[in-house]
C-alpha positions in Angstrom: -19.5 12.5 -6.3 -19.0 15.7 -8.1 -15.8 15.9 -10.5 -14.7 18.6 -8.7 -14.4 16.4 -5.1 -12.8 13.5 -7.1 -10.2 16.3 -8.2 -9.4 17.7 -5.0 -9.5 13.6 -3.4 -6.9 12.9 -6.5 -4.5 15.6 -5.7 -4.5 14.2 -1.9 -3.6 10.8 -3.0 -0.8 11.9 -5.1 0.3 14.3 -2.1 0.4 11.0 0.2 1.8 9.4 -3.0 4.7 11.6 -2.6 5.4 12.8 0.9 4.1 9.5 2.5 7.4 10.0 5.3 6.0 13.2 6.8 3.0 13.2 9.5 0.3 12.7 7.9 -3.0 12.1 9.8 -6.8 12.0 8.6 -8.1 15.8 9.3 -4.7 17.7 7.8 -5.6 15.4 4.6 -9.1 16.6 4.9 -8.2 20.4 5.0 -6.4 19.6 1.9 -9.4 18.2 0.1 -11.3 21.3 1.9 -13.8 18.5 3.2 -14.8 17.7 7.2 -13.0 14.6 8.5 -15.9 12.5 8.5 -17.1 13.5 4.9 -13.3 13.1 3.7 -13.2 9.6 4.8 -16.0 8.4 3.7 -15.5 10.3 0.0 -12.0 8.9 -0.4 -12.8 5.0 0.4 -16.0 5.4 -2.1 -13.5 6.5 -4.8 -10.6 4.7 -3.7 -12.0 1.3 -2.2 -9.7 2.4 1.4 -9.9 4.3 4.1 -7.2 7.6 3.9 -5.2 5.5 6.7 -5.4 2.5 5.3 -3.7 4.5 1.8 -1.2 6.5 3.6 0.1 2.7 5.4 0.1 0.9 2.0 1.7 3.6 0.4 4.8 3.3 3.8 4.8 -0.7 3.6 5.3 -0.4 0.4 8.2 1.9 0.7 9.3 -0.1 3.6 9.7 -3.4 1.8 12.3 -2.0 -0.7 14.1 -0.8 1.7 14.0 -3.7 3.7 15.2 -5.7 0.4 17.9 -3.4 0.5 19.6 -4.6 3.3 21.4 -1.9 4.7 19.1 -0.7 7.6 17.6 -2.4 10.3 14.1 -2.9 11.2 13.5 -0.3 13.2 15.5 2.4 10.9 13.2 1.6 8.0 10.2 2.4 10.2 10.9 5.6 11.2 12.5 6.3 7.2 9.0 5.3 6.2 6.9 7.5 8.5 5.9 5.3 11.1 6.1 6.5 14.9 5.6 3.4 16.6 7.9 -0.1 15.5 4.7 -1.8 17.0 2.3 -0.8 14.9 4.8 -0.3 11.6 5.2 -4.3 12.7 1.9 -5.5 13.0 0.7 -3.4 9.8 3.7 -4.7 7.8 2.6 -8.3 9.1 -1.1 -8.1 7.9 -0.5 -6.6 4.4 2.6 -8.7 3.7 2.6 -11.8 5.2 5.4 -11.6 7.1 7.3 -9.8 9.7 9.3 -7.0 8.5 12.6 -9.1 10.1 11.8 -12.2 8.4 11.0 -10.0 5.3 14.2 -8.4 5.7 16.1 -11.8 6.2 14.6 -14.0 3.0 16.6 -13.8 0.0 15.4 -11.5 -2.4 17.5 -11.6 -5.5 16.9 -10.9 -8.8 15.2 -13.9 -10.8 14.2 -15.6 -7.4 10.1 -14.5 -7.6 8.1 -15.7 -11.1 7.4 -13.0 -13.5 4.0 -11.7 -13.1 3.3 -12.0 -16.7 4.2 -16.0 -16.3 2.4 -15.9 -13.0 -1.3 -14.7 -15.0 -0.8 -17.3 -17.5 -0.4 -20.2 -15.0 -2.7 -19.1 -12.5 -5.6 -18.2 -15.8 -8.9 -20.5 -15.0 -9.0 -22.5 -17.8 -12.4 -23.8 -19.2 -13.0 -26.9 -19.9 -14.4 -28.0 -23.2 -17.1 -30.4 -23.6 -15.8 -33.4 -25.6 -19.5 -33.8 -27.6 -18.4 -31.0 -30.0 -17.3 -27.6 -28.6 
């Protein structure tokens, strides 16, 4: 991949990065990058590890799970503040990257203090070796 491509595939990113409420789909993304659908696609998950879809739905759960902490809006408001067209699809995504549904997401307590730090959480969760007792 030429520097120039992984340019133009980094100013897309940031682009979904920052409008990821407004219609996006694959080949608007790809006139953007100045690529062909196909060659787009297959350019972004090499230097991203995803698909452009796949990026543009993390990018609106993500978004959608602060709002859901929030409170204030219901299921189906945060889907459509998010992006999404279709509650069934925002629903099943949302599942399959979180965990959970977004209701039950919405519903679980989500106060401040309530989830372990993740610096704490690396230094439980470190493998630790074990030393041989014969002199290590």
């Amino acid at each position: 991949m030429t520097l120039d491509e992984l340019v133009r595939l980094r100013r897309v990113r940031d682009l979904v990065d920052r409008e990821y409420a407004e219609p996006l789909d694959v080949p608007a993304l790809a006139r953007r990058a100045l690529r062909s659908a196909g060659h787009f696609s297959r350019s972004f998950r090499a230097a991203f590890g995803e698909t452009p879809y796949a990026y543009v739905m993390t990018r609106r759960i993500e978004r959608a799970k602060a709002l859901l902490r929030r409170g204030d809006m219901s299921v189906t408001e945060v889907c459509f503040a998010v992006g999404c067209t279709s509650l069934g699809s925002f629903s099943s995504r949302f599942t399959e990257l979180v965990g959970e549904s977004p209701s039950a997401y919405r519903a679980r307590s989500h106060e401040a203090g309530s989830a372990v730090p993740p610096c704490m959480a690396k230094i439980f969760t470190r493998p630790v070796r074990r030393r041989e007792a014969a002199g290590a």
